[in-house]
PAZA-477447 format. One record per residue (C-alpha): chain; x, y, z. Coordinates in pm, 1 decimal. Example, Ala and Ser with C-alpha at 12.3 -4.5 7.8 and 13.67 -1.06 7.14 Angstrom:
<recs>
<rec mol="A" u="1230.0" v="-450.0" w="780.0"/>
<rec mol="A" u="1367.0" v="-106.0" w="714.0"/>
</recs>
This chain:
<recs>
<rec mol="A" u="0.0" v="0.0" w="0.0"/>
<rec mol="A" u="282.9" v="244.3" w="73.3"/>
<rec mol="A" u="385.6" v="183.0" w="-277.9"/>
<rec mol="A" u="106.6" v="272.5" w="-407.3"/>
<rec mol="A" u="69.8" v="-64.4" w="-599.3"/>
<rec mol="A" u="-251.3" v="-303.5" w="-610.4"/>
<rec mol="A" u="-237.2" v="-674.6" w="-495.2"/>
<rec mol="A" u="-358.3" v="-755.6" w="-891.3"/>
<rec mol="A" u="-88.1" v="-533.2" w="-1051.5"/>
<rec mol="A" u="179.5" v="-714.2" w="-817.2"/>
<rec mol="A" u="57.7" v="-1039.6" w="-866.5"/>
<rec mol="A" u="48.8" v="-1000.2" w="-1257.5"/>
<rec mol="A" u="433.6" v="-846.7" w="-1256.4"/>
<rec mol="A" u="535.7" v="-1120.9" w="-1078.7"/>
<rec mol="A" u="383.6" v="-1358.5" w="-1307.7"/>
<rec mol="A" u="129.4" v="-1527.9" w="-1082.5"/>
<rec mol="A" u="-274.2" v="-1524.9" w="-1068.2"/>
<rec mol="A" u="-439.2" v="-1246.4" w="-1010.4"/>
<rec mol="A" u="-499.7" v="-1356.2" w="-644.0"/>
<rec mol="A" u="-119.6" v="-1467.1" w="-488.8"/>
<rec mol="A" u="-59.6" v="-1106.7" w="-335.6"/>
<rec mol="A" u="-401.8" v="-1107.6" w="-180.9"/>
<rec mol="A" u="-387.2" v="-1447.9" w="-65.2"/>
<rec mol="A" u="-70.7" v="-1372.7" w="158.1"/>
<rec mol="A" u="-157.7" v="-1033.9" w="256.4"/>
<rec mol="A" u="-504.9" v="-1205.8" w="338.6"/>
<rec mol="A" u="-257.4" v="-1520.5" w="570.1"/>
<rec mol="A" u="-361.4" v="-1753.9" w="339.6"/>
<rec mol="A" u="-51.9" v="-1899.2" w="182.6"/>
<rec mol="A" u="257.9" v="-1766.4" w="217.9"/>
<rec mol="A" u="523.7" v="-1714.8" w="-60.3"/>
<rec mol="A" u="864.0" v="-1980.3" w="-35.3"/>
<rec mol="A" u="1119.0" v="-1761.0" w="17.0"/>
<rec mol="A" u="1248.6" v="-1742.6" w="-322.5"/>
<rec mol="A" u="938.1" v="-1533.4" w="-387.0"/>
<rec mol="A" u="966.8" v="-1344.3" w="-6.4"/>
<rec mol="A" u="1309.4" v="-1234.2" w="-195.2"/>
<rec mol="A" u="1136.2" v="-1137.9" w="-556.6"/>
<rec mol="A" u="862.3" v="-962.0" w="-379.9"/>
<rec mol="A" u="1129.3" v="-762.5" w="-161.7"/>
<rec mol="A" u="1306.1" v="-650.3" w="-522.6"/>
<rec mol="A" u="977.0" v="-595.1" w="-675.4"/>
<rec mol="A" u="918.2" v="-367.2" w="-386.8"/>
<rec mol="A" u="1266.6" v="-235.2" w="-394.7"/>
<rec mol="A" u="1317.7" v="-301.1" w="12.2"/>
<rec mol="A" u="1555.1" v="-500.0" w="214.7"/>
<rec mol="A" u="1435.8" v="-811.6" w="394.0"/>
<rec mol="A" u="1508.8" v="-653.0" w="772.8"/>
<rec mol="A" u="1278.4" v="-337.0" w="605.1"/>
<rec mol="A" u="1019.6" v="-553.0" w="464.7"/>
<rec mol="A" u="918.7" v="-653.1" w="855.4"/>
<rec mol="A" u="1060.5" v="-310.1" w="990.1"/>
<rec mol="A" u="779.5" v="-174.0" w="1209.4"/>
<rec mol="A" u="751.9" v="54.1" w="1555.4"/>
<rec mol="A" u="902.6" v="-12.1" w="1884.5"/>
<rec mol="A" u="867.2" v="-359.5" w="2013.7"/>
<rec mol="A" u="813.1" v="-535.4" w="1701.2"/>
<rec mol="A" u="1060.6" v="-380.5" w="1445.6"/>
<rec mol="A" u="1313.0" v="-481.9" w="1780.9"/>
<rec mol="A" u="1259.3" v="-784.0" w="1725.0"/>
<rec mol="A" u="1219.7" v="-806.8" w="1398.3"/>
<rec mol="A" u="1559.8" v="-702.9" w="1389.8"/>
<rec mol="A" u="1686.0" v="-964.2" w="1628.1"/>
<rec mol="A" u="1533.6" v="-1243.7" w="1450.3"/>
<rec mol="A" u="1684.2" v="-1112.6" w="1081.8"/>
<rec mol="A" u="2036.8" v="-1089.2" w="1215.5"/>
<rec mol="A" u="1975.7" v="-1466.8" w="1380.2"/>
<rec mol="A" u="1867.0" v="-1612.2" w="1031.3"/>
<rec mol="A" u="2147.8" v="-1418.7" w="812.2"/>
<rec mol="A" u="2367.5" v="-1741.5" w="838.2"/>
<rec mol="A" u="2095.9" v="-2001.9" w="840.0"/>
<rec mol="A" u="2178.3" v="-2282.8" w="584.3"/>
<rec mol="A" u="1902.7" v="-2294.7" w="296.9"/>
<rec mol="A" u="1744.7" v="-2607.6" w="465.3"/>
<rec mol="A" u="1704.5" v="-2463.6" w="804.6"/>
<rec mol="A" u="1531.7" v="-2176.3" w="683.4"/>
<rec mol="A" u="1296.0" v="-2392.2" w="526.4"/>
<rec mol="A" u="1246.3" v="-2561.3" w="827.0"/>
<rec mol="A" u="1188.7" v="-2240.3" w="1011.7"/>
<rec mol="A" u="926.8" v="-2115.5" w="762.6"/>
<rec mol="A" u="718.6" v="-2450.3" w="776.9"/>
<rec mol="A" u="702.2" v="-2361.9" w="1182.6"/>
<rec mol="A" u="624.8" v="-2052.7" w="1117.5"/>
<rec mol="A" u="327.6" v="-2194.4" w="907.7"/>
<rec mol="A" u="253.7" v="-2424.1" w="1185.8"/>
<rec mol="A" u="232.9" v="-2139.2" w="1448.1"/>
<rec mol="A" u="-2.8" v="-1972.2" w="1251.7"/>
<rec mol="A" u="-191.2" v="-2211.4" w="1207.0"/>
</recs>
């Protein structure tokens, strides 16, 4: 929204259906992480500023980016499916 781009426009530029923005903004599905990273370019923002926010949160927001910065590929997968399961 701060970009000042609709879910449908984002969706088609990234080549999906016309529904894959809303469905994640909307918590239900969430992009693999490849696409966390394409939707960060498209957006032209860092990861750490993607989940940036105001006192508490963007804290530890913070904390939890600099944690995952060295995280082989398959651990972060594995942290994203509990993330999913949290959620859930």
């Amino acid at each position: 929204m701060q970009k000042g781009i609709s879910e449908l426009k984002m969706s088609r530029d990234l080549g999906h259906s016309d529904g894959y923005i809303h469905h994640i903004v909307a918590g239900r599905s969430m992009p693999s992480l490849t696409e966390f990273f394409y939707i960060c370019d498209y957006l032209d923002v860092s990861p750490s500023a993607f989940f940036a926010g105001d006192g508490e949160g963007n804290l530890l927001a913070q904390m939890i980016t600099a944690e995952i910065q060295d995280m082989p590929e398959d651990e972060l997968k594995l942290l994203l499916q509990l993330i999913h399961k949290i959620k859930t």
